[in-house]
LOVO-825699 format. One line per 8 residues: number of its first residue (from 1); for each residue z, x, y of N, C-alpha, C, O. Coordinates in steps of 0.1 Angstrom, whole numbers, plus 5000, padded with zeros to 4 digits. Layout:
N
NUM = Z X Y Z X Y Z X Y Z X Y; ...
This chain:
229
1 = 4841 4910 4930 4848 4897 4928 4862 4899 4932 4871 4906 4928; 4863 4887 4943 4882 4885 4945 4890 4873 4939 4886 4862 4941; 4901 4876 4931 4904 4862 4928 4919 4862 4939 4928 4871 4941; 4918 4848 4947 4929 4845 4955 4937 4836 4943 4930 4829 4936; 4950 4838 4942 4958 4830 4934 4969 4825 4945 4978 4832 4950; 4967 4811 4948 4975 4804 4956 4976 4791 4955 4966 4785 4953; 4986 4785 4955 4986 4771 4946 4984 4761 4962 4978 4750 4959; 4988 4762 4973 4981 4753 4983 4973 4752 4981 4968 4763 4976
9 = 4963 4742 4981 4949 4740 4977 4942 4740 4992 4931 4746 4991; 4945 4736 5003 4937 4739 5017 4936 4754 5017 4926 4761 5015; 4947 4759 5020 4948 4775 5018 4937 4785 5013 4930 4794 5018; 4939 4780 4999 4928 4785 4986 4915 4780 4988 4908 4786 4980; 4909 4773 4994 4899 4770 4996 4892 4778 5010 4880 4780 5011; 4903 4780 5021 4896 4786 5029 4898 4800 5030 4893 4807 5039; 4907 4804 5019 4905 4821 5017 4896 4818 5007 4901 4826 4999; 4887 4814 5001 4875 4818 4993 4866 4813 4998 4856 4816 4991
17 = 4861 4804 5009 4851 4803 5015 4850 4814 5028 4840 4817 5034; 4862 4817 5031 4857 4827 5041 4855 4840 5033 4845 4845 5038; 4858 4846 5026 4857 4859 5014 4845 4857 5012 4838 4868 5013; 4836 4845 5006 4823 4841 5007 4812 4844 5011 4802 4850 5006; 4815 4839 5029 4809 4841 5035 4809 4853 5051 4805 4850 5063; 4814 4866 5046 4817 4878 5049 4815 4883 5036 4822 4893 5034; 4808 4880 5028 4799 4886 5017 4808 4892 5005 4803 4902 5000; 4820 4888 5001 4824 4893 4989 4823 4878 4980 4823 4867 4986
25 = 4822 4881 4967 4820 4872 4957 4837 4868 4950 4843 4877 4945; 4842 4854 4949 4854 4849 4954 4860 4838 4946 4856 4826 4948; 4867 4841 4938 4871 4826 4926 4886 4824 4934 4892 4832 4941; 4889 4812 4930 4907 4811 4935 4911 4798 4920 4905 4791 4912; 4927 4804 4923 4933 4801 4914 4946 4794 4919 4954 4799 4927; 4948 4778 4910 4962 4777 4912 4977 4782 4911 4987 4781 4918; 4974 4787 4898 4988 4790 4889 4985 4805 4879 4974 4810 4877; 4997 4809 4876 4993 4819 4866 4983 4816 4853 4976 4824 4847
33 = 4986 4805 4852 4976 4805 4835 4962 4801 4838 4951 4802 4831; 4964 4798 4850 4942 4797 4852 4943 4812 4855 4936 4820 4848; 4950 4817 4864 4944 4834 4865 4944 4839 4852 4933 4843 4849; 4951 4840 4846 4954 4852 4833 4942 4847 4821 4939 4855 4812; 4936 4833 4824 4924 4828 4815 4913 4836 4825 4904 4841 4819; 4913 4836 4835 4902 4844 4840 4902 4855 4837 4891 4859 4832; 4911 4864 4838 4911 4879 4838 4908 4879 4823 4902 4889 4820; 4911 4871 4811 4906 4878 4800 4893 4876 4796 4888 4877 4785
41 = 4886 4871 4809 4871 4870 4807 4865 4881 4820 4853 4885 4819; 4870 4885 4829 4869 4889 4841 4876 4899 4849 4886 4894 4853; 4873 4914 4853 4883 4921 4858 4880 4923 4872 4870 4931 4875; 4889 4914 4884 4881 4913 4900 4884 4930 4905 4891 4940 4900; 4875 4928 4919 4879 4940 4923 4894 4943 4932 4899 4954 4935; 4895 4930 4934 4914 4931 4942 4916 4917 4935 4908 4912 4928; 4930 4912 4940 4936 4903 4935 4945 4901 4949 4952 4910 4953; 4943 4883 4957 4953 4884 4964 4963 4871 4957 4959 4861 4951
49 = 4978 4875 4960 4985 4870 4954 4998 4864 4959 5006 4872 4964; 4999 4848 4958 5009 4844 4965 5018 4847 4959 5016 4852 4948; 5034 4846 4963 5045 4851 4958 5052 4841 4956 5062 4843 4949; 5051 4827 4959 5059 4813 4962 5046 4806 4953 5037 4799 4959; 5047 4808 4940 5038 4800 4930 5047 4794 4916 5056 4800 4909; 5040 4780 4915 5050 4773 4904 5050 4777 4895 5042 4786 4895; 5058 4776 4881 5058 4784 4868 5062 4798 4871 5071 4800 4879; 5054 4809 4865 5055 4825 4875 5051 4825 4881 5040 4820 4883
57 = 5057 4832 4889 5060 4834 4905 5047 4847 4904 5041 4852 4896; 5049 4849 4921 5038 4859 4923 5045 4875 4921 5038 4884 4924; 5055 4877 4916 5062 4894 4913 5061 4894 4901 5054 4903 4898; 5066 4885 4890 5065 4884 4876 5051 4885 4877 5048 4897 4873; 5039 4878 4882 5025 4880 4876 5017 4894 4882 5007 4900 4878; 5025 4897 4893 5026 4913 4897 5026 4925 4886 5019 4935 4883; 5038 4920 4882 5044 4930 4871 5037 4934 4855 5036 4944 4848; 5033 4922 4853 5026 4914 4843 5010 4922 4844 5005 4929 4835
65 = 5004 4917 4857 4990 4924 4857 4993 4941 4855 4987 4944 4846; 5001 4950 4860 5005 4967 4866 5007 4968 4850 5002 4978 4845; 5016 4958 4841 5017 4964 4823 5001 4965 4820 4997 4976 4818; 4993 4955 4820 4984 4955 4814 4974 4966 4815 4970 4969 4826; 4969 4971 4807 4958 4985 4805 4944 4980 4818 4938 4987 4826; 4941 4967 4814 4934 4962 4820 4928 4964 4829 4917 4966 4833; 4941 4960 4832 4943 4953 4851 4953 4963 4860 4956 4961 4872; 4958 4972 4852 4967 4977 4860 4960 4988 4870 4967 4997 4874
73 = 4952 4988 4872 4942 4997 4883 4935 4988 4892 4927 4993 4900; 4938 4970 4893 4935 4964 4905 4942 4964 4916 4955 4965 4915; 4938 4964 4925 4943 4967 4937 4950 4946 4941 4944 4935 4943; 4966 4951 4942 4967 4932 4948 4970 4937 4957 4973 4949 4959; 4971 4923 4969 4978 4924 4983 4987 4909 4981 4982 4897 4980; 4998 4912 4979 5009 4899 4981 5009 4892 4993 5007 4898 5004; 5010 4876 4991 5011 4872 5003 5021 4863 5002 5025 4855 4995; 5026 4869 5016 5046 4864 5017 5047 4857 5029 5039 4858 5038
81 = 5061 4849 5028 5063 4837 5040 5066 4852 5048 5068 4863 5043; 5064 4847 5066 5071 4853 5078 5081 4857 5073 5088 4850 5066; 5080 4869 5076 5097 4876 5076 5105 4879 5067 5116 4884 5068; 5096 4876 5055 5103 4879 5041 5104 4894 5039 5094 4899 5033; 5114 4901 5044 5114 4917 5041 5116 4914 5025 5106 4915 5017; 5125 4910 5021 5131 4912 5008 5117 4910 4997 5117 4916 4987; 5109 4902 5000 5094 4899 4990 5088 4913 4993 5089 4922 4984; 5083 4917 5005 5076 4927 5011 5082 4938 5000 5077 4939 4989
89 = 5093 4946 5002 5101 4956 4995 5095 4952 4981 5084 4955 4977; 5102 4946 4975 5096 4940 4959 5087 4942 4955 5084 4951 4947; 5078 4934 4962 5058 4936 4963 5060 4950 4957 5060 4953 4945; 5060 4958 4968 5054 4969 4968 5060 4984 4960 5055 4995 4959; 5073 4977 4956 5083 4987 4948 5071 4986 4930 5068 4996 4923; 5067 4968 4930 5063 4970 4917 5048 4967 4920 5043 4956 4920; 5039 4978 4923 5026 4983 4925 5020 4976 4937 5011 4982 4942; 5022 4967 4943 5015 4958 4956 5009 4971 4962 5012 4982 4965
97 = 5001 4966 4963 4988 4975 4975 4990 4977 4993 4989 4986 5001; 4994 4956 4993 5001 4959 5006 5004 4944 5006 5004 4938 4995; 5005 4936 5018 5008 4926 5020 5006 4917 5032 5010 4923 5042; 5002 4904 5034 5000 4900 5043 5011 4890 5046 5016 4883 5037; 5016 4888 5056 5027 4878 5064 5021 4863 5066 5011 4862 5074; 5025 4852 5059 5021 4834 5062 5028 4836 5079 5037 4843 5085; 5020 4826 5083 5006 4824 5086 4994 4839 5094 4995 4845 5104; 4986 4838 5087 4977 4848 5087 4964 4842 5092 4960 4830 5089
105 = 4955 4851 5102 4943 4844 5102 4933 4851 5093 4936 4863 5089; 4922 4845 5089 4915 4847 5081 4905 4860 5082 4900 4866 5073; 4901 4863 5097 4896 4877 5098 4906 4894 5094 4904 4905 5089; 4920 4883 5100 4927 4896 5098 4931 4900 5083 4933 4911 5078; 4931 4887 5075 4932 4895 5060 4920 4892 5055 4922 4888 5043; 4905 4891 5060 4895 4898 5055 4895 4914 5059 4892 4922 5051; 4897 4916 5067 4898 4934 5070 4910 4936 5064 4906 4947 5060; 4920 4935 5059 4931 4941 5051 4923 4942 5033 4926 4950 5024
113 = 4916 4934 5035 4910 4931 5021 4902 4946 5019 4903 4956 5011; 4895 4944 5030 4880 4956 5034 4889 4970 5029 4886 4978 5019; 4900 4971 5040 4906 4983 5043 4916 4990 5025 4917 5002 5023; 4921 4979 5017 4929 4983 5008 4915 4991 5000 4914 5003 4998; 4902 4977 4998 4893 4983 4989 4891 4998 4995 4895 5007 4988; 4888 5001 5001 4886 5014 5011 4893 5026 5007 4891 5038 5009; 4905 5018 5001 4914 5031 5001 4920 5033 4985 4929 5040 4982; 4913 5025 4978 4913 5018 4968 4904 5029 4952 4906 5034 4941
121 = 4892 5028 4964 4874 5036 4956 4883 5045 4950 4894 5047 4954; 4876 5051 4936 4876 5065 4933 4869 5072 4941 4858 5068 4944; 4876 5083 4946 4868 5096 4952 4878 5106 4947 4889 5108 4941; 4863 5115 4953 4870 5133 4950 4886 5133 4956 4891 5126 4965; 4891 5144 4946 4901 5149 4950 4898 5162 4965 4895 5173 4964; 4900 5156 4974 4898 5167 4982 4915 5178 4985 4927 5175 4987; 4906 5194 4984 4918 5203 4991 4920 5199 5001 4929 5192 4998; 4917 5198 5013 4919 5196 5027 4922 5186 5032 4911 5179 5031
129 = 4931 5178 5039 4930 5169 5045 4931 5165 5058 4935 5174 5064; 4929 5155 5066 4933 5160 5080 4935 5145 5086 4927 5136 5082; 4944 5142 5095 4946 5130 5103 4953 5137 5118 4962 5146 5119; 4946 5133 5127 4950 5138 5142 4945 5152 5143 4934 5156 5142; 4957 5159 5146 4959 5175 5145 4964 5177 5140 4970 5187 5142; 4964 5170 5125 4978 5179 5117 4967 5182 5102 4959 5173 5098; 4967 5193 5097 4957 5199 5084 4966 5198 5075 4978 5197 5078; 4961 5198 5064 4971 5204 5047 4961 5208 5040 4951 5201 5040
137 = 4962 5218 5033 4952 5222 5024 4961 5224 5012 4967 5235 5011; 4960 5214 5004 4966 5215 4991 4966 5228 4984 4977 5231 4978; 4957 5236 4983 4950 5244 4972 4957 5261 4980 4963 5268 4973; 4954 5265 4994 4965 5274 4996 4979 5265 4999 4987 5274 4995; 4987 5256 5003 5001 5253 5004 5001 5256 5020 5009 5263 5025; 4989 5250 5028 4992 5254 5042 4990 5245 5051 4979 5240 5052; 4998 5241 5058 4999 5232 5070 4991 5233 5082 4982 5240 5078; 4988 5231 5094 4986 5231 5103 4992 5221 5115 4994 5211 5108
145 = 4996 5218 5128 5001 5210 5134 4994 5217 5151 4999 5227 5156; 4982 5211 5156 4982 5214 5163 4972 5227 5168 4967 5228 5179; 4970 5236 5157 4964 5248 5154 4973 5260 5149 4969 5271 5146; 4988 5255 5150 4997 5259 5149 5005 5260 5131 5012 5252 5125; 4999 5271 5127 5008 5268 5114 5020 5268 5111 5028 5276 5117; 5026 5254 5097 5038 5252 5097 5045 5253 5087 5041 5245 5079; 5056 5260 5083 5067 5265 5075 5073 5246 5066 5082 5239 5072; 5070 5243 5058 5077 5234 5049 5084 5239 5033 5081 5247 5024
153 = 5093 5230 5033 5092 5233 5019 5087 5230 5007 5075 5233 5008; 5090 5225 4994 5084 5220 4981 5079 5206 4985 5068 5201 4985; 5092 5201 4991 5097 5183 4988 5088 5182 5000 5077 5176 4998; 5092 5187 5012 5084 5182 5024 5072 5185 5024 5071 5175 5032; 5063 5188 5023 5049 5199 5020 5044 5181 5003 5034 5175 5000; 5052 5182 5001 5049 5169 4988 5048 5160 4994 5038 5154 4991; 5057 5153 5004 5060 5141 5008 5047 5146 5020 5039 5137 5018; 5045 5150 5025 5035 5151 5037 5020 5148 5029 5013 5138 5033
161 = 5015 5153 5018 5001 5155 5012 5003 5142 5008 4991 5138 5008; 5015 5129 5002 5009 5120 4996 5007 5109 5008 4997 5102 5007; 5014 5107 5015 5016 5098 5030 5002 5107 5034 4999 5099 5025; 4992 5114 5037 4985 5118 5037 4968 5115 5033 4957 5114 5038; 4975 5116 5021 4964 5109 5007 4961 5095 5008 4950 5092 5005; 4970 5085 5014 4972 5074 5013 4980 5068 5030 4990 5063 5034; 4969 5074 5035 4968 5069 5049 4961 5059 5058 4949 5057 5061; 4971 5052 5061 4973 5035 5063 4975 5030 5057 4974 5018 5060
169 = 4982 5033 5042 4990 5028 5031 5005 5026 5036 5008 5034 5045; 5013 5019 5033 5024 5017 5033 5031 5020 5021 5028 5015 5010; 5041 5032 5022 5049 5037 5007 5061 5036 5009 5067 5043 5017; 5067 5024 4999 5080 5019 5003 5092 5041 4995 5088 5051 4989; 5106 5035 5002 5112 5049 4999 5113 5048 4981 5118 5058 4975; 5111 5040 4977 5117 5039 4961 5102 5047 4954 5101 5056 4946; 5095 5039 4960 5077 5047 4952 5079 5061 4956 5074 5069 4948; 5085 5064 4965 5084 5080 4973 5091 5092 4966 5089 5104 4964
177 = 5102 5081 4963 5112 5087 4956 5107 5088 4938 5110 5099 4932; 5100 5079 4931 5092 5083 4924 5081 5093 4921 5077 5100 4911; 5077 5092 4933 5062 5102 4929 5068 5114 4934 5063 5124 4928; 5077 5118 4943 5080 5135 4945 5090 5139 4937 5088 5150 4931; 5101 5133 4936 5116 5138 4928 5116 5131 4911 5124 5134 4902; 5107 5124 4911 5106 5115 4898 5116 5106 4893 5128 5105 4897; 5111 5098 4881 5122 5089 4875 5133 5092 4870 5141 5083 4870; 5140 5106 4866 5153 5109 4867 5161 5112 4874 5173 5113 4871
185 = 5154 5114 4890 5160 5121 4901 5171 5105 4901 5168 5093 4900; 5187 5115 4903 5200 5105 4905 5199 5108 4922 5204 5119 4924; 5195 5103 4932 5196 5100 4940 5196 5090 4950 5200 5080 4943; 5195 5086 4963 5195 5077 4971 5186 5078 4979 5184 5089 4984; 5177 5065 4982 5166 5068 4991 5168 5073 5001 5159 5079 5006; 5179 5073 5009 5186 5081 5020 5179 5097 5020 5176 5103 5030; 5176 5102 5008 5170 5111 5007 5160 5113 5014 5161 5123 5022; 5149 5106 5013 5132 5102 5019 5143 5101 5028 5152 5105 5021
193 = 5149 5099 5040 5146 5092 5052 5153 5106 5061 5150 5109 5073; 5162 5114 5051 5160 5129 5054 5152 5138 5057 5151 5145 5067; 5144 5138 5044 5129 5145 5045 5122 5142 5056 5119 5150 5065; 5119 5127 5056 5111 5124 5069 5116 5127 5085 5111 5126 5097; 5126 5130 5081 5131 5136 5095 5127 5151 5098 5123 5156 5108; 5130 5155 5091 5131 5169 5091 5117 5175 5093 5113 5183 5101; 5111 5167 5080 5090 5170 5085 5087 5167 5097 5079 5176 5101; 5088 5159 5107 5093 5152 5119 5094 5166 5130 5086 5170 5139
201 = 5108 5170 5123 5107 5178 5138 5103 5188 5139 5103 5194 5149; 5097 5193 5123 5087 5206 5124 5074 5204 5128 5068 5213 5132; 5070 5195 5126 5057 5187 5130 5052 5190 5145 5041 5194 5149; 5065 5185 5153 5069 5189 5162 5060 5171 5170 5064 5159 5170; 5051 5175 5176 5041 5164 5186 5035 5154 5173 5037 5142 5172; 5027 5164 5164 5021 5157 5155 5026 5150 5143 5019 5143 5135; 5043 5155 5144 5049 5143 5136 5046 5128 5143 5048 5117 5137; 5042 5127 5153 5047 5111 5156 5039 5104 5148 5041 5092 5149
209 = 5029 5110 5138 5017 5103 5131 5024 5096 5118 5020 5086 5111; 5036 5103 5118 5045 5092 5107 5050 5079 5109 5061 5079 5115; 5047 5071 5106 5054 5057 5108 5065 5053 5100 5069 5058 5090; 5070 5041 5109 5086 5040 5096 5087 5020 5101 5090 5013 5110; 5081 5020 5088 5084 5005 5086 5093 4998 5085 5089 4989 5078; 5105 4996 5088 5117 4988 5086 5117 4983 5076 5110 4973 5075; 5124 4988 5065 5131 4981 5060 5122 4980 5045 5126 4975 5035; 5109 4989 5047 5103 4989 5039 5096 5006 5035 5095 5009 5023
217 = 5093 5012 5042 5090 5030 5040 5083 5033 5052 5085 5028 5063; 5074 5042 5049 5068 5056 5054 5051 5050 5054 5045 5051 5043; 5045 5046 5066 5028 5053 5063 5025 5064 5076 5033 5066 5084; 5014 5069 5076 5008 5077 5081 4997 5067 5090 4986 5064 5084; 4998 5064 5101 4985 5056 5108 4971 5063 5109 4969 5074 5104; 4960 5055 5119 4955 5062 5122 4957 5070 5136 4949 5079 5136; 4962 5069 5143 4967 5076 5154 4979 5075 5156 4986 5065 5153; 4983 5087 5162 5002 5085 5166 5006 5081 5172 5001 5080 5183
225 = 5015 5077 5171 5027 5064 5183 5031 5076 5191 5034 5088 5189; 5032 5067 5201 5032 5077 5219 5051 5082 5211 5055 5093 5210; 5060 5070 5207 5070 5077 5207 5075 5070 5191 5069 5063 5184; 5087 5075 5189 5095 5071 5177 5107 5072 5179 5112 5083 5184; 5119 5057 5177 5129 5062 5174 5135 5069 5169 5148 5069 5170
């Protein structure tokens, strides 16, 4: 089950008839209080979520679902006007999965939908991982790039396995800066944008598989860009 929370009523109607009929099962919602009356009868499998909704807004009910014991293990995808970096950043600083840009067509965020659940599932923790030519094997601390093994350190070798783990994920630098240095670290995301350099040029070819979102973080694609600023 998906619930679309979007207060356009054309909008909402044809993201849950097309979710329908591409075979997921699909309620939509105007406002926060018809969602939050659903969810205490119903826990969906994603949540997509406008951000420009009357009463609370789509970050407060963001924030709101991530407290809850409940719900805080649904996967949302925010949906934001064109060009809104400053929503995008937010979204995703407080749990967003990922996000889709207005106007959107409806195949392309049915496969965003496909792809979050995808990356979403419980699975095994695997030692090994692998995208392109580049390996990590968690469990010895060893790299590969190429066939070529590679010298990292704590932080880099950390920041590589979770961009890794969560590949085609978008991880803004503030989450990054949470999950490797933690909530005490007195730092500056400037930090992350160090590391990612540095992993980069030891990587050497098979760094290009790092992406850099403007304005927003770090994913791992599925194939690497021919080049990088």
């Amino acid at each position: 089950m998906i619930f679309c929370v979007e207060d356009d009523s054309s909008i909402r109607e044809l993201v849950v008839y097309t979710l329908k009929n591409t075979g997921f099962e699909a309620e939509g919602f105007a406002d926060s209080t018809e969602l939050f009356l659903a969810l205490s009868n119903k826990t969906p499998e994603l949540i997509l979520l406008d951000i420009m909704l009357p009463g609370m807004d789509g970050i407060d009910i963001l924030k709101r679902i991530k407290k809850n014991k409940q719900t805080e293990n649904v996967p949302v995808i925010m949906l934001t006007a064109k060009g809104s970096e400053y929503d995008k950043v937010i979204g995703l600083d407080n749990g967003a999965d990922d996000y889709v840009s207005k106007p959107f067509g409806m195949m392309e965020l049915v496969s965003r939908v496909k792809a979050v659940l995808r990356r979403t599932q419980p699975k095994e923790n695997k030692a090994e991982l692998q995208c392109g030519n580049l390996c990590l094997n968690a469990e010895k601390h060893l790299v590969t790039a190429n066939g070529q093994s590679i010298v990292l350190t704590f932080k880099e070798f950390e920041l590589l396995r979770i961009l890794m783990e969560n590949k085609g994920m978008v991880l803004s630098r503030d989450k990054l800066l949470e999950k490797i240095w933690g909530y005490d670290f007195d730092g500056e995301t400037r930090t992350v944008d160090v590391h990612v350099r540095t992993l980069r040029q030891k990587l050497g070819e098979a760094g290009q598989i790092i992406e850099t979102i403007r304005g927003v973080g770090y994913l791992i694609g599925e194939e690497p860009k021919e080049s990088l600023k």
